[in-house]
C-alpha positions as CSV (number, residue, x, y, z in Angstrom):
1,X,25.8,-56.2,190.9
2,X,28.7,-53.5,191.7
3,X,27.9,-50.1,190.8
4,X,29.3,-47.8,188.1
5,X,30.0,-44.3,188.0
6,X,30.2,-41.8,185.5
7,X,33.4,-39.7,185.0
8,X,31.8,-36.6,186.6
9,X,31.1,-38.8,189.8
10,X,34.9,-40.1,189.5
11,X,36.7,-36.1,188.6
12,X,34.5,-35.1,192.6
13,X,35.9,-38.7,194.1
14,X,39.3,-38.1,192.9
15,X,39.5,-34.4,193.2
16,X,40.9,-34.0,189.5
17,X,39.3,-32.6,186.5
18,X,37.3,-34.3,184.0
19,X,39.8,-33.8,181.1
20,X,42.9,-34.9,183.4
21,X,40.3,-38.6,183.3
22,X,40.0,-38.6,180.1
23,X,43.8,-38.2,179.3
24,X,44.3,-41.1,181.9
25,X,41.7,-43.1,179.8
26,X,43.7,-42.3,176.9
27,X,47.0,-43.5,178.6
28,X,45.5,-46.3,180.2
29,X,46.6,-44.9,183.7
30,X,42.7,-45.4,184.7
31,X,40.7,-48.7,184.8
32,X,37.1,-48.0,183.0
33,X,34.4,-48.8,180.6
34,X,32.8,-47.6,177.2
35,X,29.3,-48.5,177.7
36,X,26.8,-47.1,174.8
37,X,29.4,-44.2,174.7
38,X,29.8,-43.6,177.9
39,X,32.9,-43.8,180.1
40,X,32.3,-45.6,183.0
41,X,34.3,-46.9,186.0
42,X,33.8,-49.5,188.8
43,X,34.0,-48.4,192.5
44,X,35.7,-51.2,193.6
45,X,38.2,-50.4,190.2
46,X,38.5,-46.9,191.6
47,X,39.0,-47.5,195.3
48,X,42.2,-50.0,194.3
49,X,43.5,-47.4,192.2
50,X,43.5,-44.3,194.8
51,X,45.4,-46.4,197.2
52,X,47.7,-47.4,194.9
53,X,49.2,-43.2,194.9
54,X,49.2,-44.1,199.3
55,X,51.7,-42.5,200.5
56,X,53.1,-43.9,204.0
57,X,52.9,-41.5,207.1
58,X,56.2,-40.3,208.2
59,X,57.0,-39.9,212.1
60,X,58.2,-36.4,213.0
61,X,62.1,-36.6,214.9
62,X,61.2,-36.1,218.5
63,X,61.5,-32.6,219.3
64,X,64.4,-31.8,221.8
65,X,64.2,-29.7,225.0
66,X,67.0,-27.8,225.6
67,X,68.0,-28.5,230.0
């Protein structure tokens, strides 16, 4: 069985605050759960969603020497 976390777990993951989760929850930005009145969200749920904000890596211009 996968493992849930709570929304405390998910605002240190994430780096974001707990109220910014709860607004996402509202907006239904965030994939979670209402378990016994708790907010939960699946790992696997969470991981999918943090690469979906990926942003590609960029290669620097090569740097020209003045000769």
């Amino acid at each position: 069985m996968e493992r849930f976390v709570s929304i405390s777990e998910v605002s240190k993951f994430l780096d974001v605050k707990e109220s910014t989760l709860y607004v996402w929850r509202y907006k239904g930005m965030i994939p979670c759960y209402k378990v016994g009145g708790r907010v939960l969200f699946r790992l696997s749920e969470l991981n999918k969603f943090a690469e979906s904000f990926k942003q590609p890596v960029l290669a620097k211009p090569p740097v020209r020497i003045a000769g």
